[in-house]
Phi, psi and omega in degrees: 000121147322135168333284187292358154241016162301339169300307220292323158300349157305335200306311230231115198280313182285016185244335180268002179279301188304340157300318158292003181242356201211052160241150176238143207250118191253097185262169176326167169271166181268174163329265155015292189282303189317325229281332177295015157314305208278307181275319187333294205283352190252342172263007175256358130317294200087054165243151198242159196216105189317116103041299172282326180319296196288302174284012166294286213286341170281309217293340188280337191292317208274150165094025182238149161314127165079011198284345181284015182263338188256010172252001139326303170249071055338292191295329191288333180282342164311281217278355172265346167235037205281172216235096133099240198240046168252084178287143241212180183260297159006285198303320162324275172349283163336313197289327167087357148080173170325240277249339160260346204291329191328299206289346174281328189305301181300320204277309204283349168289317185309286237256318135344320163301144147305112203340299175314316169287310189294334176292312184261001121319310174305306187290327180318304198284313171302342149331274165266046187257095152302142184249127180284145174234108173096322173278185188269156175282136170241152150320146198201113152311108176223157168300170166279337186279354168285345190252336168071352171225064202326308196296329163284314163316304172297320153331306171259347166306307175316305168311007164075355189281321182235154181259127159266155150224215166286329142236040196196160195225083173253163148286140204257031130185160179291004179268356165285332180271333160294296171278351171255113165001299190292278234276348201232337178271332194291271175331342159273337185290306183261044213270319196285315177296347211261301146318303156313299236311279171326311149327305205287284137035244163324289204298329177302299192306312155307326144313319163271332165284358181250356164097000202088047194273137173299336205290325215248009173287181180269166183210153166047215212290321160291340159321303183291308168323278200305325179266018175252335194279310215292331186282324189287306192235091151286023174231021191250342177286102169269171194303339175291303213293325168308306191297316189264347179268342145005262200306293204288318173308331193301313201294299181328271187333311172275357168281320198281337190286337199282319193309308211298308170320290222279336180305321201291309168305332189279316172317335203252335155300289200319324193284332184294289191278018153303316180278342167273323174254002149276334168306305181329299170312293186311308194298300172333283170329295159351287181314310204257017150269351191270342210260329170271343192284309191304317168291331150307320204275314166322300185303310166334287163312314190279342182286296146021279167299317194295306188310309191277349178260354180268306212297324178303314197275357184302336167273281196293007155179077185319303189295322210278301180315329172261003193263309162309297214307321187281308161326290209319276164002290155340298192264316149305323206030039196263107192322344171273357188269275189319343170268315157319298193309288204312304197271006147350285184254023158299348180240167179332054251255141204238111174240110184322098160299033164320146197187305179277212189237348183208189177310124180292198182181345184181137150209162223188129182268151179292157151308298186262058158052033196232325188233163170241122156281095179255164151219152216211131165330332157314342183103337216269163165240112184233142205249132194253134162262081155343335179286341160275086217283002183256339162209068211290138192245140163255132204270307175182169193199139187257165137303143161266319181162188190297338223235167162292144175246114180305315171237173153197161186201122153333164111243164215330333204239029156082351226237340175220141194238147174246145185219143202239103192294167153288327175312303246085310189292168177228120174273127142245154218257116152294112173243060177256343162239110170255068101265029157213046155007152135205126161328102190254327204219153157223139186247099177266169193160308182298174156253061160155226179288147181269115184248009174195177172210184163187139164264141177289148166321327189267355198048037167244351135204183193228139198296161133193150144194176214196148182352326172246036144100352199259176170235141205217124182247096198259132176283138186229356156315354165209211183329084197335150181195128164288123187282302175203109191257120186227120182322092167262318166233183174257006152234222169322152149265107171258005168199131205255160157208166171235136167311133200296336182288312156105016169272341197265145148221105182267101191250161167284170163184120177312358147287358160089018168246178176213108160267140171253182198194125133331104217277331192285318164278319178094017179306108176307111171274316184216168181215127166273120180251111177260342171233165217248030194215186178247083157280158162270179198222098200250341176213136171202142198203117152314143170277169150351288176279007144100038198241317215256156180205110172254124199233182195190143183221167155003268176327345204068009187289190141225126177242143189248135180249172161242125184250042190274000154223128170325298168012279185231104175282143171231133173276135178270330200185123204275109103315111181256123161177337173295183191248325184238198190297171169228125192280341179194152179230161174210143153255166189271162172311298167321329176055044161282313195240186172217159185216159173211149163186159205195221237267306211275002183066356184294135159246140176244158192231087187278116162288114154238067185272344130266114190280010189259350169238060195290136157218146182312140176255318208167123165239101212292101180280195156118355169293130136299347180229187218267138186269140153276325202168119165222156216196128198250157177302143175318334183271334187070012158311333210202171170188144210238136158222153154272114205237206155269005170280170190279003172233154181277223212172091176264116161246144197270116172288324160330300189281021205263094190289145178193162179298076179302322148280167174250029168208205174315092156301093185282340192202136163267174171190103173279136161319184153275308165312322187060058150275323164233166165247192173205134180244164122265136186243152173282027167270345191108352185265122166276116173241106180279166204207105206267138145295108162220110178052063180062025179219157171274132192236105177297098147323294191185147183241158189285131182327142161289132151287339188193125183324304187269044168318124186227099179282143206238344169203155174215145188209113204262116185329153149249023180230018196225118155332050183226117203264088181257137169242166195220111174257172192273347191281316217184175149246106175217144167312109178259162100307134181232011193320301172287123188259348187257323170215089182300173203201143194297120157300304205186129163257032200247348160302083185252203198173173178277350190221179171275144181301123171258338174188159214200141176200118200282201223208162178287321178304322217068016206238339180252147168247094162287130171212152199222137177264180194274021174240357198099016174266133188228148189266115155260159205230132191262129180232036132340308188218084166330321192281322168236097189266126168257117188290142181250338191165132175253179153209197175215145187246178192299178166226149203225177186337294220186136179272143184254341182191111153269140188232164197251123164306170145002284200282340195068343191281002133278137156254092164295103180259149178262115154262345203124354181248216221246348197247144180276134170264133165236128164244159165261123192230043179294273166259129193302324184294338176210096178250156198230133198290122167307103216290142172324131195243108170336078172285350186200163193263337177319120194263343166239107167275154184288135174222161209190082184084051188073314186315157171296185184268151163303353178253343197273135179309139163267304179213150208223091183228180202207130193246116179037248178262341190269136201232105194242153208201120189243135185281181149274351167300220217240029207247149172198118173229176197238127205243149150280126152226043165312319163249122188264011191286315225229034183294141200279160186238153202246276187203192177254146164270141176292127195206133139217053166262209181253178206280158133269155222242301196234152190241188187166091171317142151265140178352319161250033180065353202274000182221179183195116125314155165234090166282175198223160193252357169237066139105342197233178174213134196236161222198092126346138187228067156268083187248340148227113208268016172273332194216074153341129166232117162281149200249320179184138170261120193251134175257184215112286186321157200222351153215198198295175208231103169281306189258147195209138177190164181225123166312152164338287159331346180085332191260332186254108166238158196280148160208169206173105180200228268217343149303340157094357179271155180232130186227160173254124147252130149282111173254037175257110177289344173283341199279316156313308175321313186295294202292302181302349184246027171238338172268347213247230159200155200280016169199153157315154146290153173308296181321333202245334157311330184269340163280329173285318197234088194262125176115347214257131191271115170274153190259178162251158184286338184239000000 
């Protein structure tokens, strides 16, 4: 065993034991030994060995490794050139001695071949090599059928380089691998290939000895070496190893065309079920937008539904109506939601009390507006905290009595409540903590029912009468003690009231009379018969000053007498309207309004602020039954009524849009500043007007030039408290700086006709004013009080001038005369102004005209914003002009309208919106901020006609309207602003309950 594999037996346990019990250790030779090496074998031949020869061949031999194989063929290349029987030192020499001869024998065996022969040497000798990996290169044992090239083989066999046998091969000693050169570059060159090689090798012979098992072919990465070494040395292969790198390439090849089949099938299921989850998908997508369209188009739908069932519900239960409007809104944003919502408090707002268990019968404000007191066929009494009229809070709550309670009345200082029972009896309440009420007194006296009760001013005594005709006068400064009783009608008394002075006493009665009565005596002063059948007589109420006694019976009148002598009652005036009796009257503190409600289920709200001209302010549905009692706030803010339903009803009076003119409002006008407008009527009336809290509030109205007066424009300075109205009587110039009391400027604007419209210059310093024949005046209003003409012209003339406006710059005036055409003058200078050519609003050469009325074509109205100039026919058309230059103006775009004509226009301040009134019933509100493509913003209902006035507060949001209903309404046109304003009136979410009936399916959101 060699040294350098003496590790290698570690490997293999039983070879390494036995090495450790059975070695034997083979060191270099001695001197000695070599040299009977050297000589020994030539003499036993009879051959002689030269003297130098033997000390040639130890000094070369000694101290080198592994050397007797190369003094071995040393001696043999000796003795092929020993002199006789002699080996010579010479013949060494020749021989190239220990260190050459291997490598000449070889090289010169080599070098014998033919080019073709020398190749398949090369592979022959890398054949029989083992390449060491950490050791020295070995000699390698092979069959012959491994080397294939017998004519060679025998060749270096002669040459002593290799040993034969019968079927095997070696080189025939390891000193050809040490020392010959070639054979030592081949092998550094191929030493990695070489490896393969042998691998390879091997992987055939396992492969053929395996019958040729497929398992045992190469794959993968040894697959690609070998066939990467074999394409670099094509001739190194013999036929088994040629025959297995075949076959494993062939496999390769049918494993990758089967990979390729099976890639190709799977590319093409994948592709299928790409094409199945993109269908999948798709229909999915498909599915669940069909699945989003359909619960939109659902939500729509029921949003729809909400909207038109909140319009039902806007009498029995104005919040509930608005808190749908606002869902609707929420969930949709669908321009009828958003227009529902915006037009939300064009109508009354109404706040639902629940609280009894049964039918109400009375409520009431306290005096100083802080608690409302109801009572109810439940028995209970109950006391409310007021201060918020949009959530009325409950504070606490009593017995009322055995009975149902008919009445109830404060007294003066809040502090004590009177209830006038069914029991008989009259209970008083202490509320001096009014959450814990309590009963201090109960006052009998009557016979049967106690049907009113009333405090004296001072509050020391109290009124009652009741079911046995009498009126009963109780001292209640201490203990109650009847003062006095007086026989008063012959049947019931059902109703009492006092003069604010606490001297009168007016009562009702089902006997169909109305008696007054000295309160100090008990004395009759006077008897009212107000009706002429067998009415009962259910109500009567003093106004605030005590002069007017409004009573009201069976029949439905309400009649107002003047009682400034108890004496003698004069009747002033009928209000007709109820259907049925009318059970109870109020008048408001302010002694603006009267309110009656009966039978008819109705609150009617009567202006009397002339009481000689009573007119319906508002008549309220939303009771199912019969009204009991209405009552109005100390502020006249608000008025609470009672009915047979279990809740009472407050409405916000504030909000109460109603008729203030008795005709056509034709034109609004706003300040500039939005401390006020001004409306004008066809009554004859000029009115300012305070913005308060989205509602209108009347100032004042301007003195009449002639009781039958007929007014025809107002038109507001825009830097000045200065007023011009225009009457069929006159022109004049107002200070309004006081509002409360205008006050006449100047009569000095005239014309040959009546002025039909007037319009100030943007400066203030000019008044265009145009009579109804086309003429228009111009005017210096420098000093109102003396307004001077600087200069006129005339436009063609037609029916009526319908509007003129001042461009931006003042240095135009447009007038709408009534025709097809817009007129622009240049009025730079007044003394002479000069016409712009006419600007052609429609192509029609014949307009339709019809009872006198324009044409569906003819301009109406006309106003102007910076450069921009919007202008409306009588049809349903409305556009929008460039006139920067007003000699050539460009046309921008149109308003979308599929509505009715619009009649008045109105920029908003900063130009970004344009109102519209209409002529059916609405007014619409434009987003022209880019006026080539108009967008509506918004349709507001309210209105019950046409919509003459249109004008927009400072603010951008808040606008005026005013037209042919005879009403002045405010809108907020901000929807969030509204939104807000309801969920502050309202509460900030649906009921579970009431969600699930409107919007059933819907996840609810809340609203605020």
């Amino acid at each position: 065993m060699r040294a350098d594999f003496y590790g290698h037996l570690a490997r293999y346990p039983a070879l390494a034991n036995a090495v450790e019990d059975a070695q034997v250790l083979v060191g270099p030779m001695t001197t000695d030994e070599l040299r009977k090496a050297i000589t020994q074998p030539a003499v036993e031949v009879g051959c002689a060995l030269e003297t130098g020869l033997v000390a040639r061949l130890i000094a070369d031999a000694t101290g080198e490794p592994g050397v007797l194989p190369h003094v071995s063929h040393a001696l043999l290349e000796t003795w092929h050139r020993k002199r006789g029987n002699t080996l010579t030192l010479t013949s060494y020499h020749e021989s190239g001695g220990i260190a050459r001869a291997v490598a000449n024998t070889a090289e010169n065996a080599f070098t014998g071949l033919d080019e073709r022969q020398q190749a398949q040497a090369r592979q022959i000798f890398l054949r029989l090599v083992n390449p060491g990996d950490g050791t020295e290169d070995t000699k390698r044992h092979v069959k012959r059928s491994e080397l294939a090239a017998d004519e060679v083989v025998e060749h270096l066999a002669n040459a002593r380089i290799l040993t034969v046998d019968d079927d095997s091969v070696e080189i025939s000693h390891e000193a050809v691998i040490r020392s010959w050169p070639r054979l030592k570059d081949w092998l550094a060159e191929a030493r990695d290939d070489l490896r393969v090689h042998r691998r390879l090798t091997a992987a055939a012979a396992d492969w053929e000895a395996h019958g040729r098992d497929p398992g045992s072919l190469y794959r993968g990465v040894p697959l690609t070496r070998a066939t990467e070494w074999a394409a670099r040395e094509p001739g190194a292969l013999n036929a088994e190893e040629q025959a297995f790198l075949d076959a494993s390439k062939a496999a390769a090849q049918h494993d990758l065309d089967t990979e390729k089949r099976r890639t190709t099938t799977l590319r093409r299921v994948v592709a299928l079920l790409a094409a199945l989850l993109l269908l999948a998908t798709t229909a999915t997508v498909f599915a669940v937008r069909a699945q989003r369209q359909t619960t939109e188009q659902r939500t729509i739908a029921l949003a729809q539904k909400a909207i038109a069932e909140a319009n039902g519900l806007q009498d029995r239960d104005p919040g509930l109506a608005s808190q749908l409007r606002l869902a609707a809104y929420r969930l949709t944003g669908l321009p009828v939601a958003r227009d529902s919502l915006l037009s939300t408090f064009a109508a009354p707002q109404v706040t639902v009390v629940p609280g009894h268990t049964d039918a109400t019968s009375y409520a009431l404000f306290s005096p100083d507006n802080k608690l409302m007191a109801t009572a109810a066929d439940d028995k209970a009494l109950i006391v409310w905290d007021a201060s918020d009229p949009h959530h009325p809070t409950e504070l606490g709550r009593v017995r009322a009595g055995d009975n149902a309670t008919h009445n109830m009345a404060f007294s003066p200082d809040g502090k004590t409540l009177a209830t006038a029972n069914w029991d008989g009896r009259i209970h008083l309440f202490d509320l001096t903590d009014p959450r814990k009420p309590v009963e201090k007194a109960r006052v009998t006296g009557h016979d049967g029912q106690v049907q009113a009760v009333q405090f004296t001013p001072d509050g020391r005594t109290l009124v009652s009468s009741g079911q046995d005709r009498t009126i009963r006068i109780w001292d209640i400064s201490g203990p109650a003690t009847l003062v006095r009783t007086i026989q008063a009608h012959d049947q019931l008394v059902h109703g009492i009231s006092l003069n604010r002075a606490g001297t009168t006493i007016a009562s009702g009665s089902w006997d169909g009379t109305v008696k007054l009565w000295d309160l100090a005596t008990g004395a009759h002063l006077s008897t009212i018969d107000p009706t002429t059948g067998p009415f009962s007589v259910d109500a009567v109420a003093f106004s605030p000053d005590g002069r007017i006694l409004a009573t009201a019976a069976d029949n439905g009148d309400v009649q107002l007498w003047d009682v400034t002598d108890p004496r003698d009652p004069k009747q002033i005036t009928v209000a007709t309207g109820h259907l049925f009796s009318v059970h109870t009257l109020a008048f408001s503190p302010d002694g603006k309004f009267l309110a009656s409600g009966g039978g008819d289920k109705t609150t009617r709200v009567w202006d009397v602020t002339d009481p000689r001209d009573v007119r319906l302010a508002t008549a309220l549905a939303g009771h199912t039954d019969t009204l009991w009692s209405v009552n109005f706030s100390p502020d006249s803010q608000r008025m609470v009524t009672a009915t047979t339903d279990a809740e009472v009803r407050v409405l916000d009076l504030a909000n109460l849009n109603y008729a203030h003119h008795k005709r056509t409002v034709w034109k609004l006008d706003y300040d500039k500043r939005g401390r006020y407008f001004a409306t004008v009527s066809s009554d004859g009336t000029i009115k300012l007007w305070r913005p308060q809290d989205r509602h209108a509030e009347e100032i004042a109205s301007l003195p009449k030039l002639t009781p039958d007066d007929e007014a025809i424009t107002v038109e507001l300075h825009p830097d000045r408290d200065v007023l011009f109205g225009s009457t069929m009587a006159g022109n004049v110039l107002w200070d309004v700086s006081d509002r409360d009391h205008p006050r006449e400027l100047s009569r000095a604007i005239t014309s040959g006709a009546t002025i039909v419209v007037a319009a100030f210059s943007n400066d203030g310093k000019t008044l265009a004013a145009s009579d109804q024949n086309g003429t228009i005046g111009l005017w210096n209003v420098t000093d109102p009080a003396n307004p001077v003409k600087t200069g006129s012209f005339s436009v063609p003339k037609t029916d009526t001038v319908w509007q003129i406006e001042f461009s931006q710059d003042d240095r135009t005036l447009v007038i709408a005369n009534g025709s097809r055409e817009l007129q622009l003058w240049d009025v730079r200078n007044p003394a002479a102004p000069r016409a712009h050519p006419a600007l052609r609003t429609d192509d029609n050469p014949d307009p339709i005209r019809r009872g006198g009325q324009a044409g569906r074509e003819e301009v109406m109205t006309v106003v102007i914003h910076g450069t921009v100039m919007a202008f409306a026919n009588m049809g349903s058309s409305g556009a929008l002009y460039d006139i920067s230059d007003p000699a050539q103006p460009r046309r921008l775009g149109s308003l979308p309208n599929d509505g009715g004509p619009l009649q008045r226009l109105a920029f908003s301040p900063d130009g970004t919106m344009l109102a519209a009134g209409t002529t059916d019933d609405l007014v619409r509100v434009w987003d022209v901020r880019d006026a080539r493509n108009s967008q509506l913003r918004a349709v507001l209902h309210g209105h019950t006609e046409r919509v003459w006035g249109v004008a927009f507060a400072p603010d951008n949001r808040t606008l005026a309207t005013a037209g042919a209903d005879r009403t002045v309404r405010v809108w907020d046109i901000d929807v969030e602003a509204t939104a807000a304003r309801v969920c502050s009136t309202t509460t900030p979410h649906l009921s579970t309950r009431h969600w699930e009936h409107y919007f059933p399916g819907v996840e609810p959101r809340p609203l605020c």
